[in-house]
N, C-alpha and C positions, 0 to 999 in steps of 0.2 A: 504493500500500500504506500510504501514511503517514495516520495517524488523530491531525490534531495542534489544540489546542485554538486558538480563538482565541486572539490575544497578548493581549485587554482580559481573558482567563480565567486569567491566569499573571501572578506576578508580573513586575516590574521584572528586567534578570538580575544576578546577582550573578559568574558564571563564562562564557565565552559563545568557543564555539571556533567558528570561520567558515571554511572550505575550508580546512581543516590536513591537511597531507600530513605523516607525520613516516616516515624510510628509515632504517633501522640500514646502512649502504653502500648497493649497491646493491639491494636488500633492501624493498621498500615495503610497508610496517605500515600506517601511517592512507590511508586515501584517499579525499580530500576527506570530511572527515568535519566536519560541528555539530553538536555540542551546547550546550545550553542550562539551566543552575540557576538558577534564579529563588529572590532571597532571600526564606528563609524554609522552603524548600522541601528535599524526599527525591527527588532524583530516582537510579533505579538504573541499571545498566549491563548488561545479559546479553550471555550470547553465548559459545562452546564455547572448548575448548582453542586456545590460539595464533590466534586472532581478532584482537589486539590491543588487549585490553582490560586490563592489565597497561601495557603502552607508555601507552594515553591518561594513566594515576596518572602516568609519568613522565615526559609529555609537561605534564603541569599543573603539577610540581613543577620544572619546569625542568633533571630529569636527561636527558632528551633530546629535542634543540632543533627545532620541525618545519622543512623547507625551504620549505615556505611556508605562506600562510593567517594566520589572526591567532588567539591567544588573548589574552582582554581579562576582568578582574578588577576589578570595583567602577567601570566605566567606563574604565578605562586600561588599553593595551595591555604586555602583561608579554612578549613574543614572548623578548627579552634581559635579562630581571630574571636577577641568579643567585638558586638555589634559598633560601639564606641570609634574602634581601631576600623571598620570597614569602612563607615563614612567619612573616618579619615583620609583611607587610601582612594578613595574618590567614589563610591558607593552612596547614594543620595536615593531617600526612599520619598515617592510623593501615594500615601496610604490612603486605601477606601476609605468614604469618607473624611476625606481632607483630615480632622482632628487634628485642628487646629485648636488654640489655647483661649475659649469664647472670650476670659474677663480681658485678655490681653491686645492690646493695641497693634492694627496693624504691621507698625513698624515694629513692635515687639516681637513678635511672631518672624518677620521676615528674619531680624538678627536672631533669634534662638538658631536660623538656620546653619549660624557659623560660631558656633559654639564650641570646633573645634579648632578654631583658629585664631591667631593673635595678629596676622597681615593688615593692621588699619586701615593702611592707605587702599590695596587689594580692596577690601572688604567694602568700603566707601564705593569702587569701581563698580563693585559688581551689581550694588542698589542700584546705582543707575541703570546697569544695562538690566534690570528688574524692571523699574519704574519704564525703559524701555520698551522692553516687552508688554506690559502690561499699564499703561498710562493712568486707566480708572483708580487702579489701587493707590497710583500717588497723591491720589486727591482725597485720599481716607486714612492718611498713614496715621491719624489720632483717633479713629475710632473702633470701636471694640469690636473684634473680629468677627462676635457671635450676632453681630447686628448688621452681617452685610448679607448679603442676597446669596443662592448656591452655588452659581458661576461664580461673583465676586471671592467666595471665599474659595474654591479650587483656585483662583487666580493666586489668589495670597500663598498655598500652599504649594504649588509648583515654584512661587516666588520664593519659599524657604527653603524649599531643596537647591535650588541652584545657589542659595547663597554657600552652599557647602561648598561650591566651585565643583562638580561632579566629574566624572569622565562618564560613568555610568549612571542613568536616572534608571529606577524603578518604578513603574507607575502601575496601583493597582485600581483598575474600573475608574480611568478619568471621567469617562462621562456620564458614572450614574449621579442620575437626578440633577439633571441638568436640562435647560431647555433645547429643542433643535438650533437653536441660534448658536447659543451657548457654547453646545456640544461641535458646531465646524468650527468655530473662533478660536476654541480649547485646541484642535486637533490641529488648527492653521501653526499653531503657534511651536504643539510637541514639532512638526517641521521646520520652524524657524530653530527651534533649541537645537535639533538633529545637525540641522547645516551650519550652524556656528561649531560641531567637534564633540556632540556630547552623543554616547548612543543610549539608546534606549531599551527598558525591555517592559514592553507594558500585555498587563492581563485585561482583558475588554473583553463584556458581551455585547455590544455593540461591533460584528463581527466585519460587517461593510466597510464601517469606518476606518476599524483597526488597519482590515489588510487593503485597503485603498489608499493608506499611508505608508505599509509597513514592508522591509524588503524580504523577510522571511517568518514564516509561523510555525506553530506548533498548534496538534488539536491534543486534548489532554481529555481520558472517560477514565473514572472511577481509578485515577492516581495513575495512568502510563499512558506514555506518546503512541498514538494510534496513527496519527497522520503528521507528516511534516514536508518541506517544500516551500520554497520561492512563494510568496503573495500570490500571484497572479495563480498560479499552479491548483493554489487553494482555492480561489474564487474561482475556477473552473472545474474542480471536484466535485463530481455528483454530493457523498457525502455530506461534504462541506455546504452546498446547494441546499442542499433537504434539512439542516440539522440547524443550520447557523443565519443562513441568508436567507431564508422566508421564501424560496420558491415552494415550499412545499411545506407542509404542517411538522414542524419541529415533532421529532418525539420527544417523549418528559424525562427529566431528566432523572439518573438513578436514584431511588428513595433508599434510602440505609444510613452511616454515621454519619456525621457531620464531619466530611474534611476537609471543607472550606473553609 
């Protein structure tokens, strides 16, 4: 089933997960699962409710540990980095539902994002190229985060991962609960981030979108890669057709643990 590019067709990788198993107890989420982000690169995640596609974000981020297999970042194996030390080495998470810090101000919010860094001057740079991206938010950087609109606060929380200075963003479900406006503006923008040098690895049920931006996927059922391949490859898979893109009545998605 796998429709996958040659490696001289992809980049070098910059994220690279090789037989990771990851069990909340006795409970198994991943199973032997790889992927692969080549810098430079969008690659997306699909795949229904409690699939485990929620665990892989926190399996990258170090919030939970796989029992085996390897994840490896820029060439070195991060398997025991804590979470702290990844977003250090350029690892930036922008999490389902934003959760962002409500009582805290804007600009509050945006600096937590460089909480691992003491570069002022840098740090100052990169607000702007924030407030850049994102202009609305410059005009609320005094008001409390939990009083802006859903797009506005996805705005702010993309704007705190990038103050890490990323190489790699993670982004889980940007555009849940957002409006269709919202949701192309958000997605204009993960491209604008892409083409300034950051790559990206985002999970979306919004499947069109995803792979209408993204240069490679992954489908993900009940914890293992079923399908993988080039975007476009994707959006021309029946499967993918019937499951994801609404030419045809999704079936439902596996009922059993929760291991999203």
């Amino acid at each position: 089933m796998d429709e996958q590019p040659t490696p001289s067709q992809r980049p070098p990788p910059l994220l690279e997960f090789k037989d990771v198993n990851t069990y909340y107890g006795e409970l198994h989420v991943l199973k032997d699962v790889d992927y692969r982000v080549g810098q430079g690169e969008i690659v997306c995640l699909l795949g229904g409710n409690a699939c485990g596609k929620s665990t892989t974000m926190k399996t990258i981020l170090g919030i939970v540990k796989p029992k085996s297999g390897t994840i490896s970042y820029a060439g070195e194996r991060i398997n025991d980095l804590p979470t702290a030390q990844r977003v250090k080495r350029g690892i930036a998470p922008v999490p389902e539902a934003r959760r962002l810090f409500p009582r805290m101000t804007v600009l509050e919010n945006l600096e937590m994002g460089a909480f691992t860094r003491d570069d002022l001057v840098e740090i100052e740079a990169d607000k702007e190229r924030v407030f850049g991206l994102f202009p609305r938010i410059k005009e609320r950087l005094k008001q409390q985060a939990g009083t802006l609109s859903g797009g506005e606060q996805q705005m702010v929380a993309i704007g705190r991962a990038l103050m890490a200075r990323p190489k790699l963003l993670c982004m889980d479900e940007p555009s849940m609960g957002l409006s269709p406006a919202f949701v192309e503006q958000v997605f204009d923008i993960i491209q604008v981030i892409n083409r300034q040098g950051t790559s990206i690895f985002m999970v979306e049920q919004n499947a069109n979108m995803a792979l209408s931006i993204a240069n490679y996927g992954y489908v993900l059922q009940t914890g293992q890669v079923v399908l993988h391949g080039s975007a476009q490859s994707l959006r021309d898979n029946e499967m993918v057709q019937q499951a994801y893109l609404g030419e045809m009545k999704a079936e439902p998605a596996p009922v059993g643990a929760n291991g999203d």
